[in-house]
Every structure is written in C-alpha cells, then in structure tokens.
C-alpha positions as a Markdown table, in Angstrom:
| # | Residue | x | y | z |
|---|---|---|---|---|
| 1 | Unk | 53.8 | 155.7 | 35.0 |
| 2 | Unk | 51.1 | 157.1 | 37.0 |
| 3 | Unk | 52.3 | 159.7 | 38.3 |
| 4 | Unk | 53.9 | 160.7 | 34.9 |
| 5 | Unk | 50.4 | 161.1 | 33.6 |
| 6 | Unk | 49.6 | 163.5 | 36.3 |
| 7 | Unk | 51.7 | 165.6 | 36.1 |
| 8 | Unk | 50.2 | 169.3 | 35.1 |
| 9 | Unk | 51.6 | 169.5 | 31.5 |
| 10 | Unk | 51.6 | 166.4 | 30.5 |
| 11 | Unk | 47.6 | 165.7 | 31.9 |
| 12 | Unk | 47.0 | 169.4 | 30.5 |
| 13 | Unk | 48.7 | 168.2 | 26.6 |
| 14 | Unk | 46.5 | 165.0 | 26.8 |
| 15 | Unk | 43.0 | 166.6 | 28.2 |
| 16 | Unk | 44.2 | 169.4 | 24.8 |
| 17 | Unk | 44.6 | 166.0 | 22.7 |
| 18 | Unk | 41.2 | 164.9 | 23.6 |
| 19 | Unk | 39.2 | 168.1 | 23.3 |
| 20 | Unk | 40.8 | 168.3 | 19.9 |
| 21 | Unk | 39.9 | 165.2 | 18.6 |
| 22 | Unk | 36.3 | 165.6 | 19.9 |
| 23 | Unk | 35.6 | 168.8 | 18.1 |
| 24 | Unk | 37.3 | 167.6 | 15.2 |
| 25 | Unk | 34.7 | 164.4 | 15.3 |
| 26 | Unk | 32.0 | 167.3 | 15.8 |
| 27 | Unk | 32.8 | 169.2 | 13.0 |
| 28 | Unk | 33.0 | 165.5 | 10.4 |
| 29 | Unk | 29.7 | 165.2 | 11.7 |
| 30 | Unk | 28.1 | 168.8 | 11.6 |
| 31 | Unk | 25.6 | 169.5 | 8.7 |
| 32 | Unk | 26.5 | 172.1 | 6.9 |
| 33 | Unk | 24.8 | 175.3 | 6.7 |
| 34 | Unk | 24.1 | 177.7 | 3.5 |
| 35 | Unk | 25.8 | 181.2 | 3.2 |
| 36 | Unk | 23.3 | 184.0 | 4.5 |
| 37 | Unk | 23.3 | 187.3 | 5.2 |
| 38 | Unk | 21.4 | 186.8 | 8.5 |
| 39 | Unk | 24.6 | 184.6 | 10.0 |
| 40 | Unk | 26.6 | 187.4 | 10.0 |
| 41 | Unk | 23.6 | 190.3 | 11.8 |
| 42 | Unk | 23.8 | 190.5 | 15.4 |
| 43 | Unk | 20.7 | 188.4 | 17.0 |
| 44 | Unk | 18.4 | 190.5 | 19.4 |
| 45 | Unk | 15.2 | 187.8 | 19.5 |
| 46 | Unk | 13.7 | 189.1 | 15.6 |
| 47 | Unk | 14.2 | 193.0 | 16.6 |
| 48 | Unk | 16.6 | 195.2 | 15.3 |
| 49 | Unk | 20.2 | 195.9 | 17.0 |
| 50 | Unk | 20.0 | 198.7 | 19.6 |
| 51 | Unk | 23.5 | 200.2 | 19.6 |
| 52 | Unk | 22.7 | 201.7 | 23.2 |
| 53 | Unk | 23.7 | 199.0 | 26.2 |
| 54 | Unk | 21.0 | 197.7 | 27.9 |
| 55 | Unk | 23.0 | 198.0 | 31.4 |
| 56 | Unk | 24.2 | 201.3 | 33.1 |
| 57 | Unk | 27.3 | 200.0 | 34.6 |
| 58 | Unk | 28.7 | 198.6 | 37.6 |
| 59 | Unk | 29.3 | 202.0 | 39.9 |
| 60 | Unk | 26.7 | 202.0 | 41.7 |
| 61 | Unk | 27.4 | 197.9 | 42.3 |
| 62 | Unk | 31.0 | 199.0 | 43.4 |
| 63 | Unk | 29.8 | 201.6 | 45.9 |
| 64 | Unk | 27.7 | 199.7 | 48.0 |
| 65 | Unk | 30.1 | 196.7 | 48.2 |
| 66 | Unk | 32.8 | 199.3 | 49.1 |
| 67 | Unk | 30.7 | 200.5 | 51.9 |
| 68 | Unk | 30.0 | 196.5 | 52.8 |
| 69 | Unk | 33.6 | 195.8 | 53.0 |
| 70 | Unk | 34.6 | 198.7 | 54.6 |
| 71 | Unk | 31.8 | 197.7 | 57.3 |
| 72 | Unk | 32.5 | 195.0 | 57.5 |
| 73 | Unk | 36.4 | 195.4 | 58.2 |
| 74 | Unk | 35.6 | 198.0 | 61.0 |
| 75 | Unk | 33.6 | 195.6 | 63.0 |
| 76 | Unk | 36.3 | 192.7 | 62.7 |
| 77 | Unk | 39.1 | 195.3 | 63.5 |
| 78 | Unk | 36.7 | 197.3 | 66.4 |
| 79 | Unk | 35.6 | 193.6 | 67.6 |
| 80 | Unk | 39.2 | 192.3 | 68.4 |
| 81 | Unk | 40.3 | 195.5 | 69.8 |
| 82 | Unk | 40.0 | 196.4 | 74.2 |
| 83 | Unk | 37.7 | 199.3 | 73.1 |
| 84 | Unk | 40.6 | 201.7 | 73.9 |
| 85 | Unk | 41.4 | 205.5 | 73.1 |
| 86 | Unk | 42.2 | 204.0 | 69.5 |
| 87 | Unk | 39.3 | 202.3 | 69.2 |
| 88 | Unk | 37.1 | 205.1 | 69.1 |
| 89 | Unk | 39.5 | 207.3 | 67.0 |
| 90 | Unk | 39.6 | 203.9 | 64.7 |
| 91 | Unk | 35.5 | 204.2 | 64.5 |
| 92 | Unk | 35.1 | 208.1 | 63.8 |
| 93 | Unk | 37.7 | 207.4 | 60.9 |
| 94 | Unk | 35.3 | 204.9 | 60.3 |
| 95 | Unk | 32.3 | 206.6 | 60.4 |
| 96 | Unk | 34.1 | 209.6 | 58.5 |
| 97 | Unk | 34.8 | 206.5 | 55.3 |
| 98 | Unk | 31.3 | 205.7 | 55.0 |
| 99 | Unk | 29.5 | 209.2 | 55.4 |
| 100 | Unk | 31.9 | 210.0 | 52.1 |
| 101 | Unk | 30.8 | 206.9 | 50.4 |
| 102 | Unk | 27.3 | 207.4 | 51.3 |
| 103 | Unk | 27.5 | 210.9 | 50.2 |
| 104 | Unk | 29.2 | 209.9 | 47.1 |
C-alpha cells in the first residue's frame, strides 16, 4: 500500500487534494474586504505607475556570461589537449570568439 501512495500521480492527486482543502479552509476563514477602486490600480509604494521599466534588459547580462562560458570551455578543451598544432589553431579561434564578443 506503500508504495501505491508513492507513486508520482497518485502522491501528486493527494498533495493537489490537500492544497485544495487548505485554501479552501483559507478562504472560509478570510475577512472579507470592501469593493475599491484602489484594489484594482497597480501598487508602486503611494506613487504613481511609471509605464517605463525600471530594468534595461538582460543583454549586457548575456554577453559577459557568453564570454565566461566560452572561456571557460577553451581552458577545459586547451587543458586536456598535448598542446599540439591544433591546440594553438583551437586558441586563436578562441581568441578570434572573444575579441568579437568583446567588441560587440
């Protein structure tokens, strides 16, 4: 019977029983609230919605981890290599990757 239980669908349908009841309980118990405009407003800490995003984006995040991995990766692969002819072909391709990411 054990083992039944654990299975992944039926623990999964049991844990989703659970949660269920629990918010159910949650909302019996919750006070309830009066109808206001304000409920519906984005909340910005009292000040008034800016519609500009606060963050710039994640490019310049994306760049230097690209450089990183690619860094990275050419010191494992140049590492476990017997620093042959290929070797240093491998590292002026490497060297060629990250002077383009560098320059953008």
């Amino acid at each position: 019977m054990t083992n039944f239980l654990l299975t992944p669908l039926i623990a999964f349908l049991v844990y989703g029983l659970a949660v269920s009841a629990a918010s159910g309980l949650g909302r019996l118990f919750a006070a309830k609230g009066h109808k206001s405009q304000f409920k519906s407003e984005p909340y910005a800490s009292g000040e008034d919605y800016d519609p500009i995003p606060a963050a710039p984006g994640y490019r310049q995040f994306f760049v230097i981890a690209l450089f990183f991995a690619v860094l990275h990766l050419g010191v494992i692969m140049v590492g476990s290599s017997d620093l042959s002819s290929v070797t240093v072909v491998y590292l002026l391709g490497l060297m060629l990757a990250l002077v383009a990411l560098i320059l953008g």
